[in-house]
N, CA, C and O of each residue as an XYZ file, in Angstrom:
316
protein
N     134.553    149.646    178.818
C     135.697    150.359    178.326
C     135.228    151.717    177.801
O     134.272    151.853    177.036
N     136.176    152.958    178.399
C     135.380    154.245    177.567
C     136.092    154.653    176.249
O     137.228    154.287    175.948
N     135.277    155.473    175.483
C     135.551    155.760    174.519
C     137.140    156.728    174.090
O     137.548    157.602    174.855
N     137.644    156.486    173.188
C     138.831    157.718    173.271
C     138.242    158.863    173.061
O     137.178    158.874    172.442
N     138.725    159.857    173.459
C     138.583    161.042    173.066
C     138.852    161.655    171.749
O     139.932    161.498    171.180
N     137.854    162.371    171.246
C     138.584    162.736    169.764
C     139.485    163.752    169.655
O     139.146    164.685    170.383
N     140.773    164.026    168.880
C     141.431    164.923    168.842
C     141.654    165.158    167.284
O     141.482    164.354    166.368
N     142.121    166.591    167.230
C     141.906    167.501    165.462
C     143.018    168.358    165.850
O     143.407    168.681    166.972
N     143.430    168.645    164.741
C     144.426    169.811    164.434
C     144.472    170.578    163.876
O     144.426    170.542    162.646
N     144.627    171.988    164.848
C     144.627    173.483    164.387
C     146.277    174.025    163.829
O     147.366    173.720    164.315
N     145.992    174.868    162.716
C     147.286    174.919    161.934
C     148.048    176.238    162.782
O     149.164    176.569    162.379
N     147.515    176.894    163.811
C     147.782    177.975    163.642
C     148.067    178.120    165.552
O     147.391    177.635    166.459
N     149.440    179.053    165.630
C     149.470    178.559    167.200
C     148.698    178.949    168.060
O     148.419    180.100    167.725
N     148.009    178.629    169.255
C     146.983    178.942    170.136
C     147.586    180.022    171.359
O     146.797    180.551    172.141
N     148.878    180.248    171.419
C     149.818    180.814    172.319
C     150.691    181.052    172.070
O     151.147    180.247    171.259
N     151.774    182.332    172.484
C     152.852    182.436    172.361
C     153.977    183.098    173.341
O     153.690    184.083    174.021
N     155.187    182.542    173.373
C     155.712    182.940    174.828
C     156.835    184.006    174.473
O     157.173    183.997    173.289
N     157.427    184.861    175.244
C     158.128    185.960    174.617
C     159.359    186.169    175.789
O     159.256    186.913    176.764
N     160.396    185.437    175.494
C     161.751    186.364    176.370
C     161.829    187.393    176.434
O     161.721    188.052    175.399
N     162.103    188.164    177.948
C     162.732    189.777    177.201
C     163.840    189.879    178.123
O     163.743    189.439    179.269
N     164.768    190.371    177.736
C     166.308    190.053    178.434
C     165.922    191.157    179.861
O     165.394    192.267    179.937
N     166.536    190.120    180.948
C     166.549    190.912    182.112
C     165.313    190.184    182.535
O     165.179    190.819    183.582
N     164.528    189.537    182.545
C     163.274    188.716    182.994
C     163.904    187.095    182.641
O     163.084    186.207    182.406
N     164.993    186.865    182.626
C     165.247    185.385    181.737
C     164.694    184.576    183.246
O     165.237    184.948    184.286
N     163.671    183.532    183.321
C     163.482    182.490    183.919
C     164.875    182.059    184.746
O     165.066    182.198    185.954
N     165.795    181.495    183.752
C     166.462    180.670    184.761
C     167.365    181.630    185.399
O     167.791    181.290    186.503
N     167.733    182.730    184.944
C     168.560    183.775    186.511
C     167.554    183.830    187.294
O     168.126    183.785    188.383
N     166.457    183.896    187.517
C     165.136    184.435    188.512
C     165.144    182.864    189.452
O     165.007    183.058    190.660
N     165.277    181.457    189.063
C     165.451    180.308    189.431
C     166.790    180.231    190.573
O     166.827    179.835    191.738
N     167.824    180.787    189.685
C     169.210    181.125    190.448
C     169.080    181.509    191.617
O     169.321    180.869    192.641
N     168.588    182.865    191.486
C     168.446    183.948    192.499
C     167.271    183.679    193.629
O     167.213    184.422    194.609
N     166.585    182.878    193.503
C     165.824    182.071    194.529
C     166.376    181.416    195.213
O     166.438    181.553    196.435
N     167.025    180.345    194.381
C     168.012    179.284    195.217
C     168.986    179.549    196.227
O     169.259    178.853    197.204
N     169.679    181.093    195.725
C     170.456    181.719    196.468
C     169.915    182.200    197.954
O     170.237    182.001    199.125
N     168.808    183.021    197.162
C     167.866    183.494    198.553
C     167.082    182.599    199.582
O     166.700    183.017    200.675
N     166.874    181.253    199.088
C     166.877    179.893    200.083
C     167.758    179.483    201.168
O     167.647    179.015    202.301
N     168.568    179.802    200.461
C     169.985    179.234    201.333
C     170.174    180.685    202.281
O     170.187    180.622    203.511
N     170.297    181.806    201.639
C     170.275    182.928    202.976
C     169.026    182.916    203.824
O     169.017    183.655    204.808
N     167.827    182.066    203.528
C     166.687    182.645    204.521
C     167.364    180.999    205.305
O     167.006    180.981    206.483
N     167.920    180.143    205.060
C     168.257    179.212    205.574
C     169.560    179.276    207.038
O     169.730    178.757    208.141
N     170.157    180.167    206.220
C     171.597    180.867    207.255
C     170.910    181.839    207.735
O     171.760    182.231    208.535
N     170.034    182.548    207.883
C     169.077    183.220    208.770
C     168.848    182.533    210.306
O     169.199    182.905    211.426
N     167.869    181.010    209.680
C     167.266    180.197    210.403
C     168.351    179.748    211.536
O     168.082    179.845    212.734
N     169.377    179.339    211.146
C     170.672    179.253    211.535
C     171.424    180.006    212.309
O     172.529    179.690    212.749
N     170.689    181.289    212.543
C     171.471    181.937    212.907
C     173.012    182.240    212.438
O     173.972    182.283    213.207
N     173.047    182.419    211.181
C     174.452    182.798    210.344
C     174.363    183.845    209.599
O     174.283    183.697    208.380
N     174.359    185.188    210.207
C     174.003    186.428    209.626
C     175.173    187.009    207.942
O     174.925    187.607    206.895
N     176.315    186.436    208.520
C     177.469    186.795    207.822
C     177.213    185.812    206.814
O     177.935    186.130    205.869
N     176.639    184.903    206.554
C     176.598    184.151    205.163
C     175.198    183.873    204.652
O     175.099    183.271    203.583
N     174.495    184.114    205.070
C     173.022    184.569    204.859
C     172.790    185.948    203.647
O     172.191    186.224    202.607
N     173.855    186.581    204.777
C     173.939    188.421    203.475
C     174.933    187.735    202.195
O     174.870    188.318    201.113
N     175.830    186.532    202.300
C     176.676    186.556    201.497
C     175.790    185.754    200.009
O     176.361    185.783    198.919
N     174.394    185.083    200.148
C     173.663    184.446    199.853
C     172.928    185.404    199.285
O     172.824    185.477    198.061
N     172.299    186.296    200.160
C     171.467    187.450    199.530
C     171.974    188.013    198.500
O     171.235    188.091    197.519
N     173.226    188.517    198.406
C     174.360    189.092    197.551
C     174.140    188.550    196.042
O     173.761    189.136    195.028
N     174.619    186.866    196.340
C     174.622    186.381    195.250
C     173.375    186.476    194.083
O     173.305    186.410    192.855
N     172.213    186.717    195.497
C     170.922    186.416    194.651
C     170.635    187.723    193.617
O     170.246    187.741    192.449
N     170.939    188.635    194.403
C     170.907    190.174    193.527
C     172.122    190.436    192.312
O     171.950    191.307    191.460
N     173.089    189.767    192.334
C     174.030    189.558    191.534
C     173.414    189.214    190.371
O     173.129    190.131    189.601
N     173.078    187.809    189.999
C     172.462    186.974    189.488
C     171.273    187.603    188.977
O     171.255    187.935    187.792
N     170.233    187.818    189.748
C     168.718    188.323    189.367
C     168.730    190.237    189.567
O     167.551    190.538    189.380
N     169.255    191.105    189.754
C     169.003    192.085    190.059
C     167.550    192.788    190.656
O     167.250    193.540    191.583
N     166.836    192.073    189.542
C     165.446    192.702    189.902
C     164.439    191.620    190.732
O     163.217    191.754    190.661
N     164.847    190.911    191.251
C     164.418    190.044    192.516
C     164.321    190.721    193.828
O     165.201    190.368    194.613
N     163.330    191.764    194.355
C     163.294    192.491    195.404
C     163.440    191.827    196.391
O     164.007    192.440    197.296
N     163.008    190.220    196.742
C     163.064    189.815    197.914
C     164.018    190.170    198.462
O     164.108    190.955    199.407
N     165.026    189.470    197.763
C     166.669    189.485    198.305
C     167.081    190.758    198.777
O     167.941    190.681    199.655
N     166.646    192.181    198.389
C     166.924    193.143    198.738
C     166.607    193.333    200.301
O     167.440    193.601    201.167
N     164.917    193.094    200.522
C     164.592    193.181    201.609
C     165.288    192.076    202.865
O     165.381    192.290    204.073
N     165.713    190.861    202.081
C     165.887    190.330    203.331
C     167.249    190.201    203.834
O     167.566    189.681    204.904
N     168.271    190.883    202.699
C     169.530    190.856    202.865
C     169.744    192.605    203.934
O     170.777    192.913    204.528
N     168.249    193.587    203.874
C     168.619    194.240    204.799
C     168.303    193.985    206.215
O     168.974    194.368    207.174
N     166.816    193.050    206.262
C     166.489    192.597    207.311
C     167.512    191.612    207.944
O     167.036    191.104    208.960
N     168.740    191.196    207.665
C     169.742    190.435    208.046
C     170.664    191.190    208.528
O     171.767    190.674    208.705
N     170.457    192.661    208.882
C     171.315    193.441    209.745
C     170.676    193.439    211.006
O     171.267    194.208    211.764
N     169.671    192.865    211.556
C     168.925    192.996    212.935
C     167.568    192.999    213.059
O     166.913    192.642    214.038
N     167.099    193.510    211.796
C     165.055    193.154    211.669
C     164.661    191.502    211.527
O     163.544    191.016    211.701
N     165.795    190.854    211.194
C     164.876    189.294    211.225
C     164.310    189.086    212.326
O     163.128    188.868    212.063
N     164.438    189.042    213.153
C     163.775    188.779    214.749
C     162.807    189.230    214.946
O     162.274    189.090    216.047
């Protein structure tokens, strides 16, 4: 049988995490999901709801470049 490991406690925090509005995690989560589903209506060949997907994602996340690029590449560069 192995031994436990020893554990101790430091009073003081080792890390710290910092929101800053306009970076919030879960719009950036959103705006992926969105942009899934348009690289999906891509795959699909569904140009008209693919951009409507892209849309949403830039809505949602603004500063999510993908969506920019691929909601222009969904006028005729996907191919």
């Amino acid at each position: 049988m192995s031994a436990m490991p020893a554990f101790d406690f430091i009073p003081e925090p080792l890390a710290r995490y910092r929101f800053h509005p306009g970076t919030m995690m879960k719009d950036d989560l959103r705006a992926r999901k969105h942009a899934n589903l348009g690289y999906l209506h891509l795959r699909l060949d569904e140009p008209l709801l693919a951009r409507q997907a892209f849309r949403r994602a830039i809505i949602v996340a603004p500063g999510f470049l993908p969506a920019y690029l691929h909601l222009a590449l969904s006028f005729g560069g996907w191919r």
